[in-house]
Backbone as CSV, one residue per row, in Angstrom:
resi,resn,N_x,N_y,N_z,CA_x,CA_y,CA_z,C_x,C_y,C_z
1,UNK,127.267,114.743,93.143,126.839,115.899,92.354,126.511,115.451,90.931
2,UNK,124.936,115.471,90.240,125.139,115.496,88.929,125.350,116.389,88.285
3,UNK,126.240,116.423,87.510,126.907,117.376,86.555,125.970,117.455,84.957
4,UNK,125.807,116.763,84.257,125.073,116.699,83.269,124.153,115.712,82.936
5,UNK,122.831,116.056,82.375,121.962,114.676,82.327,122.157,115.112,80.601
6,UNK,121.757,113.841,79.815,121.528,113.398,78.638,120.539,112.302,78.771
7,UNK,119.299,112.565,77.779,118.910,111.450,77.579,117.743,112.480,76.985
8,UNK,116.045,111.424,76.838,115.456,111.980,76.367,114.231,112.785,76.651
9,UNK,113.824,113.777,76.090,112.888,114.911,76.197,111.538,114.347,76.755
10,UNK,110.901,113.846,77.692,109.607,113.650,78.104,108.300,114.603,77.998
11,UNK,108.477,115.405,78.529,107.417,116.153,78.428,108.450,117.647,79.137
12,UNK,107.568,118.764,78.799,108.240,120.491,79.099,106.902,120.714,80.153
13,UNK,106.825,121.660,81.190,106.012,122.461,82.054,106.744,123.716,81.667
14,UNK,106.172,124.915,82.671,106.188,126.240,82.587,107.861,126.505,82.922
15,UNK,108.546,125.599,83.950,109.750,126.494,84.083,110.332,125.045,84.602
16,UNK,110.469,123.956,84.311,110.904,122.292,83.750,110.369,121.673,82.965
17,UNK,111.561,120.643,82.703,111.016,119.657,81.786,111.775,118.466,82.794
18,UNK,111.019,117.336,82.064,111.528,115.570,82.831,112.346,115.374,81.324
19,UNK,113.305,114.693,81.784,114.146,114.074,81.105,114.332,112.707,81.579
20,UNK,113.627,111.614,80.455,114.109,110.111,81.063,115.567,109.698,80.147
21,UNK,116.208,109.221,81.396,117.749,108.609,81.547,117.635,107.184,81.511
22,UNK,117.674,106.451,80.277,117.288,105.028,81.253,116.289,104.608,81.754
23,UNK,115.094,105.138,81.348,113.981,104.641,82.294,114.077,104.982,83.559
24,UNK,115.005,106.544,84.149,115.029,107.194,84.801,114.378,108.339,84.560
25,UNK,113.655,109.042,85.112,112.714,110.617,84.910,113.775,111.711,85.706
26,UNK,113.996,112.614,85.063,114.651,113.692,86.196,114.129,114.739,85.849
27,UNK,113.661,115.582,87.195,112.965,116.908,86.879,114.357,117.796,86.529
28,UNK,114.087,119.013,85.823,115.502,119.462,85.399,114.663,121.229,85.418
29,UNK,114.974,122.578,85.682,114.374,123.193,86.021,115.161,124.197,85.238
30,UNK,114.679,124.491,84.214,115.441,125.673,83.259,115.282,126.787,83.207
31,UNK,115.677,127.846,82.598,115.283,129.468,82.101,114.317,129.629,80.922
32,UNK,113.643,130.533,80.690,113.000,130.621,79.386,113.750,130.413,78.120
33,UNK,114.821,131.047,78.370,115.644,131.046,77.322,116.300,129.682,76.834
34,UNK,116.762,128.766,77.590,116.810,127.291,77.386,116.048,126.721,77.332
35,UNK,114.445,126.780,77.646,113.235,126.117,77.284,113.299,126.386,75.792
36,UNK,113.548,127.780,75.295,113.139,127.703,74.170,113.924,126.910,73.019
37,UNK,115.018,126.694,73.358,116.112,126.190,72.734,116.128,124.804,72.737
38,UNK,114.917,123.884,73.105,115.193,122.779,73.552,114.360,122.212,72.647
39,UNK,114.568,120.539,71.956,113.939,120.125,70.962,112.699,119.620,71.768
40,UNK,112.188,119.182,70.474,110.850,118.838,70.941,110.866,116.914,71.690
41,UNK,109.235,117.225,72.188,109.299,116.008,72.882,110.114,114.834,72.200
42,UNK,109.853,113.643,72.984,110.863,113.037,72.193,112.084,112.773,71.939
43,UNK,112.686,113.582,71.437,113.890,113.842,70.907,115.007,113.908,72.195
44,UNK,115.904,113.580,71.394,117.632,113.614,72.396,117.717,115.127,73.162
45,UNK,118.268,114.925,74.224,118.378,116.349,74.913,119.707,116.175,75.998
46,UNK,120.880,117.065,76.071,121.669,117.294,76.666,122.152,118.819,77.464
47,UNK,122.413,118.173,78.685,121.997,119.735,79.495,123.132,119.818,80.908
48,UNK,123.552,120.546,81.063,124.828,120.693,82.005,123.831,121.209,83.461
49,UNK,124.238,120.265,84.232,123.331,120.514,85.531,123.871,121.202,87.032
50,UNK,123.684,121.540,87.681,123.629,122.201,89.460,122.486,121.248,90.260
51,UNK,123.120,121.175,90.921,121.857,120.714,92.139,121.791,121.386,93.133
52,UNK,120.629,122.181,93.670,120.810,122.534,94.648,120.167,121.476,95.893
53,UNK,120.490,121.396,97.069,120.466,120.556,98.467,120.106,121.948,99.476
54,UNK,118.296,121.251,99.762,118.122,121.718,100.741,117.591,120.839,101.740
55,UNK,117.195,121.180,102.660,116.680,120.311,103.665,115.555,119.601,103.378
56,UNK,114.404,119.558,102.485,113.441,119.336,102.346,113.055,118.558,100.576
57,UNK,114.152,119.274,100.174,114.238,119.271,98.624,115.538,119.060,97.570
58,UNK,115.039,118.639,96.693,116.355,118.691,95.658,116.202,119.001,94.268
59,UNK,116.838,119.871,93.578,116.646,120.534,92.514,117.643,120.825,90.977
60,UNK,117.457,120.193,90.107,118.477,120.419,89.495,118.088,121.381,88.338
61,UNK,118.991,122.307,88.190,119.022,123.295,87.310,119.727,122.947,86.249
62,UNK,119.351,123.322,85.002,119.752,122.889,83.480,120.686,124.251,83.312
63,UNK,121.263,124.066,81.885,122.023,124.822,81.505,122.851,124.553,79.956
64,UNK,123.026,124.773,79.148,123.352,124.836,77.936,124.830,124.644,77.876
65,UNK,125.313,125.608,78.372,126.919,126.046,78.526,127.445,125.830,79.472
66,UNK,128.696,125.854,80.061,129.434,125.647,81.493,129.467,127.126,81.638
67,UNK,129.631,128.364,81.035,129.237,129.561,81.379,128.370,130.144,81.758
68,UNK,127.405,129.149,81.910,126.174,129.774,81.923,125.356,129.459,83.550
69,UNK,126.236,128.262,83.616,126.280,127.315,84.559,126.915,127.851,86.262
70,UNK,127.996,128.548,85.087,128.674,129.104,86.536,128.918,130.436,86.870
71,UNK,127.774,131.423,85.959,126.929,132.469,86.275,125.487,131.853,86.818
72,UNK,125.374,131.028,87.310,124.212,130.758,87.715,124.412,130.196,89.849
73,UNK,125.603,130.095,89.655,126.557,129.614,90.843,127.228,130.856,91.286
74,UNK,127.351,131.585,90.769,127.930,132.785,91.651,126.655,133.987,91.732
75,UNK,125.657,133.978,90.615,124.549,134.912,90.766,124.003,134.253,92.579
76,UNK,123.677,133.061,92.431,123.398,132.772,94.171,123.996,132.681,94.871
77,UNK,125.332,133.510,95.080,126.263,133.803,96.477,125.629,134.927,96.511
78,UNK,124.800,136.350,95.719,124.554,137.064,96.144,123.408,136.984,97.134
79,UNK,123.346,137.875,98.564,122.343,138.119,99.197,121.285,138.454,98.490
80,UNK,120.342,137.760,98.435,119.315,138.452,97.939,118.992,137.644,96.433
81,UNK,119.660,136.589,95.844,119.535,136.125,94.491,119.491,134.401,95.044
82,UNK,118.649,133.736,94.962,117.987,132.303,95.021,117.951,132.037,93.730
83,UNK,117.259,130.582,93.352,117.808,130.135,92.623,116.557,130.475,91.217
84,UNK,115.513,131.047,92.150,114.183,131.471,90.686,114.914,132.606,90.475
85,UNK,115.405,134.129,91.282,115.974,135.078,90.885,117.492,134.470,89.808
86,UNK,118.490,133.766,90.055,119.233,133.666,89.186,118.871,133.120,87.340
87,UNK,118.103,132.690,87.389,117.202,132.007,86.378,116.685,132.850,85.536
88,UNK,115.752,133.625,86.777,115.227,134.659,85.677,115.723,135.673,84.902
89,UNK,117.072,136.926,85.965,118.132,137.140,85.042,118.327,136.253,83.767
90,UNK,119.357,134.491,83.848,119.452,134.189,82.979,118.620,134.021,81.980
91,UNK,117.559,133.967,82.124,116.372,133.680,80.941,116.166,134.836,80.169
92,UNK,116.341,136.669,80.857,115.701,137.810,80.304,117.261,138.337,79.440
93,UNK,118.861,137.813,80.334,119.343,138.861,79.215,120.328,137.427,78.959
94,UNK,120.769,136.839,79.455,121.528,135.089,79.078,122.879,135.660,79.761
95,UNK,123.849,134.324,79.461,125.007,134.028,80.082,125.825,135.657,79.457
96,UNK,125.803,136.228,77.983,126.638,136.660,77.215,126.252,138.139,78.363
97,UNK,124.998,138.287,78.111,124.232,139.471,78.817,124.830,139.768,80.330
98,UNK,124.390,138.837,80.875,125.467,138.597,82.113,126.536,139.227,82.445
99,UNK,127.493,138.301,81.664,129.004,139.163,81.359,129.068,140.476,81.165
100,UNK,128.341,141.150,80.107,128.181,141.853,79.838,128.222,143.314,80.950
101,UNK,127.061,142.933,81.593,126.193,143.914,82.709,127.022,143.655,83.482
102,UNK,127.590,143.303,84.408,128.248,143.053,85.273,129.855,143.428,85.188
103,UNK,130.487,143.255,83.636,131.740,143.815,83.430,131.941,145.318,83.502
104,UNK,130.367,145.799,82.890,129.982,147.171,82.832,129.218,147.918,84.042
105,UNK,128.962,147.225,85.308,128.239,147.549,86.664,127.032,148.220,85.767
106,UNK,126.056,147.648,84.548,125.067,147.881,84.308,123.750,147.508,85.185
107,UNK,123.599,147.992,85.815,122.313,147.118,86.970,121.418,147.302,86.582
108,UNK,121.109,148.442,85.340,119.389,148.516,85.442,119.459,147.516,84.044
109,UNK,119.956,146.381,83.517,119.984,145.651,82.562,119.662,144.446,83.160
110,UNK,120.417,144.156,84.575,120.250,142.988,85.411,118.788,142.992,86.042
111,UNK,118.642,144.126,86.575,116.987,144.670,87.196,116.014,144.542,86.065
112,UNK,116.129,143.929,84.690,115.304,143.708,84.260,114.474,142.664,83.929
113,UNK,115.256,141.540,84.756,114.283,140.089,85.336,113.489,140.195,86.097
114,UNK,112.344,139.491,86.154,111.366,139.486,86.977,111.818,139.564,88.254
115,UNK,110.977,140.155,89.166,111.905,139.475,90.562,113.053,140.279,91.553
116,UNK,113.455,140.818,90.349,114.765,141.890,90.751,115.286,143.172,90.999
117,UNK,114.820,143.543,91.911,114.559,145.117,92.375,116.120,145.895,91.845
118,UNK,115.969,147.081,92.031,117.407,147.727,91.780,118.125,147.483,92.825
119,UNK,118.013,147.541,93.719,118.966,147.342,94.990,119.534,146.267,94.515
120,UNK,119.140,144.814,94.620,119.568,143.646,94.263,120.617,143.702,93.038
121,UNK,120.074,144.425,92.190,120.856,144.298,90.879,122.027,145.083,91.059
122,UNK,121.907,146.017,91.897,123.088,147.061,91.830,124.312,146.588,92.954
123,UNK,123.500,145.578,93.682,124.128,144.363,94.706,125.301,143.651,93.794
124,UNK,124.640,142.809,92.894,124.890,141.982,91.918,126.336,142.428,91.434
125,UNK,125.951,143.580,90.494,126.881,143.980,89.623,128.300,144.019,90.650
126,UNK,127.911,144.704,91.852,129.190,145.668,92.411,129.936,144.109,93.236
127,UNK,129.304,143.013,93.865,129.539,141.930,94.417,130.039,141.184,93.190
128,UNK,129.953,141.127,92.163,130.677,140.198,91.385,131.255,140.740,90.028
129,UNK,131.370,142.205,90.157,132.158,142.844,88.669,133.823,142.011,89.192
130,UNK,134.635,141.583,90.625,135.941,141.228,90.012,135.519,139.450,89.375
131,UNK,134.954,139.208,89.382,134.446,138.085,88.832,134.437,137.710,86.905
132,UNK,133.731,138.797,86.878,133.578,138.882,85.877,134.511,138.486,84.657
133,UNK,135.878,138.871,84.532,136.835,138.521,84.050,137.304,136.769,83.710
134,UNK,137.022,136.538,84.746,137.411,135.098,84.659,136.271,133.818,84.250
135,UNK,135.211,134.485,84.490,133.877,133.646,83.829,133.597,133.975,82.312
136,UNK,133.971,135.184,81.960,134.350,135.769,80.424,135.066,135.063,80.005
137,UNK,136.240,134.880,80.381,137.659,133.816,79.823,137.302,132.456,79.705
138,UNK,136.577,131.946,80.394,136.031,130.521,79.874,135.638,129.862,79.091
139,UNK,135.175,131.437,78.233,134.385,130.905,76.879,135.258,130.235,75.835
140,UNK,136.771,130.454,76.294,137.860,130.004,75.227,138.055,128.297,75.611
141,UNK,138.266,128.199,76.779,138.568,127.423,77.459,137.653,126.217,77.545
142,UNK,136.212,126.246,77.304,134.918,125.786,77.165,134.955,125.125,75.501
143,UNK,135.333,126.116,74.870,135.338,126.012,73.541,136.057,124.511,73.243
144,UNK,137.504,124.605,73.978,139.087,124.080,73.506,138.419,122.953,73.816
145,UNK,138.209,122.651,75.237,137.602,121.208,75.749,136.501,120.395,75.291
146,UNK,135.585,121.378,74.625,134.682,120.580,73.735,135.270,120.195,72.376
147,UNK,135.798,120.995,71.832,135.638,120.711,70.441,134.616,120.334,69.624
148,UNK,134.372,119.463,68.690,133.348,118.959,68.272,132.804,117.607,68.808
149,UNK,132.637,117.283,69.822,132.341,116.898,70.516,130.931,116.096,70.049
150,UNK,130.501,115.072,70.643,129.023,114.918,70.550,128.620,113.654,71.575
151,UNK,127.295,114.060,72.162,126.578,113.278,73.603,125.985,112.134,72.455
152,UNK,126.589,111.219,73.199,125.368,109.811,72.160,124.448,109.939,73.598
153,UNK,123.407,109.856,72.968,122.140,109.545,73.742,121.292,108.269,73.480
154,UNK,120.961,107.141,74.114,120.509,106.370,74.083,118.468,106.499,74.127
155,UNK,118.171,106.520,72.823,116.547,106.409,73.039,116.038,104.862,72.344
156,UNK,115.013,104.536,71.997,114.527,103.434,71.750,114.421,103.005,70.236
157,UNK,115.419,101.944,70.678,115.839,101.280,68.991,116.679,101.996,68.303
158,UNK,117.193,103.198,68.491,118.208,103.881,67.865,119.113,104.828,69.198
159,UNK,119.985,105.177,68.565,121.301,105.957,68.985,121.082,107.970,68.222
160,UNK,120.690,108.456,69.094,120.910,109.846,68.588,122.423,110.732,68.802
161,UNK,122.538,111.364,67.532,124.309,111.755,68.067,123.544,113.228,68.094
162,UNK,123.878,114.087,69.347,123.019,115.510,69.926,124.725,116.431,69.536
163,UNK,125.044,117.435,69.021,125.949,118.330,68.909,126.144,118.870,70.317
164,UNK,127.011,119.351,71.054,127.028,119.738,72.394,127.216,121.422,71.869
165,UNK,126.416,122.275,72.388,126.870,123.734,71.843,128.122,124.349,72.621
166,UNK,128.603,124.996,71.726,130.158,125.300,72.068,130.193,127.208,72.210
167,UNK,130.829,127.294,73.298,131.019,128.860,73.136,132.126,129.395,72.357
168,UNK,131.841,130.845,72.105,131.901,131.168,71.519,133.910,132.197,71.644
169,UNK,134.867,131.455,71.075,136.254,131.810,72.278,136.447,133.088,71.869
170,UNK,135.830,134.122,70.905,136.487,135.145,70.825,136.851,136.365,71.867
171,UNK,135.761,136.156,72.316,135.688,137.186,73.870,136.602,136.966,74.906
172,UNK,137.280,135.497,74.779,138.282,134.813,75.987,139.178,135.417,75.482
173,UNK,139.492,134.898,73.854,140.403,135.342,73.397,141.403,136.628,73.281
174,UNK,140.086,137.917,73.648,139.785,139.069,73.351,140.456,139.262,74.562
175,UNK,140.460,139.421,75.498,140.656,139.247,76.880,142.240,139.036,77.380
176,UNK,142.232,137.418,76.934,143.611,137.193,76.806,144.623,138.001,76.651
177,UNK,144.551,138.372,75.210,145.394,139.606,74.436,145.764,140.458,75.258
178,UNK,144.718,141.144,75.552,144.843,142.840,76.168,145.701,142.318,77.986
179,UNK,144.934,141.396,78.398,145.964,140.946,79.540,147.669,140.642,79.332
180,UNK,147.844,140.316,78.367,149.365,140.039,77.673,149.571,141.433,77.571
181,UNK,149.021,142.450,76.793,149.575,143.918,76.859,149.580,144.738,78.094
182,UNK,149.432,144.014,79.213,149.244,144.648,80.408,147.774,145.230,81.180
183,UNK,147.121,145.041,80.699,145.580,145.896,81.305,145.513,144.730,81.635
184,UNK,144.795,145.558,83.054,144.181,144.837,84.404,142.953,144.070,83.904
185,UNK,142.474,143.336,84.652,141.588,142.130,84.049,140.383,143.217,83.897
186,UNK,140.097,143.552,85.495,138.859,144.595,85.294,138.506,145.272,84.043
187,UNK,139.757,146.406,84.001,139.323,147.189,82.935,139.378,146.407,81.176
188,UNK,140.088,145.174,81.222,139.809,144.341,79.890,138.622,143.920,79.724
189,UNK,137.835,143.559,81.239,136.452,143.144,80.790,135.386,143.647,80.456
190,UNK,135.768,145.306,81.233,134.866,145.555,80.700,134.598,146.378,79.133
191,UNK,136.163,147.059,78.312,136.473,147.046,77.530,135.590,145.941,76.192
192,UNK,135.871,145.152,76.458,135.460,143.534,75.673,134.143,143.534,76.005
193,UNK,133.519,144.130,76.717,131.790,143.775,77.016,131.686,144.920,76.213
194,UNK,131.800,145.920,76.302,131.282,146.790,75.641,131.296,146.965,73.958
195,UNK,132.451,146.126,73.515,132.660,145.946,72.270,131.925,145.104,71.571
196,UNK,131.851,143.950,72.560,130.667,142.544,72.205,129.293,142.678,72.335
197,UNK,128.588,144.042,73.253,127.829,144.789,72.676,127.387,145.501,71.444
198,UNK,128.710,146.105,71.358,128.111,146.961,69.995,128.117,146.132,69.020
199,UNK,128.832,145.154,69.000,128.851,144.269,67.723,129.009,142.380,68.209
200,UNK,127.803,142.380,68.920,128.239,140.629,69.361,128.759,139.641,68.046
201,UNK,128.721,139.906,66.896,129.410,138.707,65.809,130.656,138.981,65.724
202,UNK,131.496,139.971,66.104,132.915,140.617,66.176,133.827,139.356,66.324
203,UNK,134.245,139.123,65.431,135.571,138.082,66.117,136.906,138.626,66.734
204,UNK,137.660,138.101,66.791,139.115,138.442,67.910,139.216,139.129,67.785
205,UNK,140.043,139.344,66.425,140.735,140.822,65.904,139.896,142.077,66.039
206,UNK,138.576,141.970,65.840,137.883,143.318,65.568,137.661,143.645,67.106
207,UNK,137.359,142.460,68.024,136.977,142.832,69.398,138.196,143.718,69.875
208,UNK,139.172,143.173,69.695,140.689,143.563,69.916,141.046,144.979,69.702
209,UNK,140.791,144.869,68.771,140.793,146.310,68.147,139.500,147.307,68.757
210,UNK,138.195,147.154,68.984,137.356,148.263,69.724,137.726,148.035,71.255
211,UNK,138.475,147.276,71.677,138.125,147.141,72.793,139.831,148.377,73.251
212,UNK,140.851,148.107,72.795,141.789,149.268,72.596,141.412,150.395,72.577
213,UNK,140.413,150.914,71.392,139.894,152.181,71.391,138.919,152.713,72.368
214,UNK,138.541,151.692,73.049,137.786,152.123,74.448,138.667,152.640,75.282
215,UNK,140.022,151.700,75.534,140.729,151.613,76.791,141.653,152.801,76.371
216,UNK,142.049,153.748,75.614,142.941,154.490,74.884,142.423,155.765,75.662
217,UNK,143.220,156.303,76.108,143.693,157.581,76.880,142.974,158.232,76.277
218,UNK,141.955,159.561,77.006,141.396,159.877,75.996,141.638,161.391,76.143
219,UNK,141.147,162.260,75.645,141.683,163.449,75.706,143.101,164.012,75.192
């Protein structure tokens, strides 16, 4: 299984780019949203990979984050979601979006990738909202293990040091908490999506705090 390629930027197409390793080429097959994020030719490039194995073919899918990575691995257990449908979700609302829609059984947010009828999306949400929780929590966990971290990449005549992007732990964090006060994972996640909505720069405390006033008895 390759897990991550590093090396450098060759040339971009419509929905891949080649990355040479060594005087190795690897097709690498991204989202819009990680195309756009990606330096220019040339330049150092590091990317967390999937392969898919089929009979005929082999394919590796890019990815930024390990969250993003493994919303991209459970979007294709659903019936009905291959690996251009998981993509395109990720490309129209991203990994955060994801979480998001899915903590909240938002389907007509997911139905707004190419590709993705409502049925499918409303598939999606209801097949992987207990999920949700624990691919949310990673972002802490993702964070801890990177640290500041950095991919040396080997290009010609020099050494590039590439930053590895790090998520973002408040939402794990966020999560955490309210699980220590007793709420069920479900209703923490989706609590915490809805808060990281209204205000995605929210750090712990503030998530912490709207995400309470969601979950608070009401009436």
């Amino acid at each position: 299984m390759i897990g991550k390629i590093a090396g450098r930027l060759e040339y971009r197409a419509a929905d891949h780019v080649l990355i040479d390793v060594r005087g190795v080429g690897y097709i690498v097959y991204v989202s819009d949203r990680v195309m756009a994020g990606l330096p220019r030719n040339g330049e150092a490039v590091a990317l967390y990979t999937d392969l898919l194995v089929r009979e005929d073919n082999l394919q590796l899918f890019g990815f930024t984050t390990l969250v993003e990575k493994e919303w991209h691995r459970l979007l294709m257990s659903v019936q009905g979601i291959g690996a251009k449908a998981s993509m395109a979700i990720l490309g129209t609302i991203g990994a955060d979006g994801v979480s998001r829609a899915i903590a909240l059984g938002d389907w007509n947010t997911v139905a707004k990738a190419k590709g993705v009828g409502p049925k499918t999306a409303q598939r999606v949400t209801i097949e992987l909202k207990d999920k949700a929780p624990g691919v949310m929590a990673m972002g802490g966990t993702v964070a801890e293990a990177l640290g500041d971290e950095v991919i040396e990449v080997a290009v010609p005549d020099q050494v590039r040091r590439t930053p590895v992007r790090q998520a973002n732990p408040a939402q794990a964090e966020a999560l955490s908490a309210l699980g220590n006060l007793g709420y069920a994972p479900g209703d923490a996640a989706g609590a915490v999506a809805q808060a990281v909505g209204a205000d995605p720069e929210a750090d712990t405390p503030a998530l912490i705090r709207a995400a309470l006033k969601l979950l608070a008895p009401k009436g």
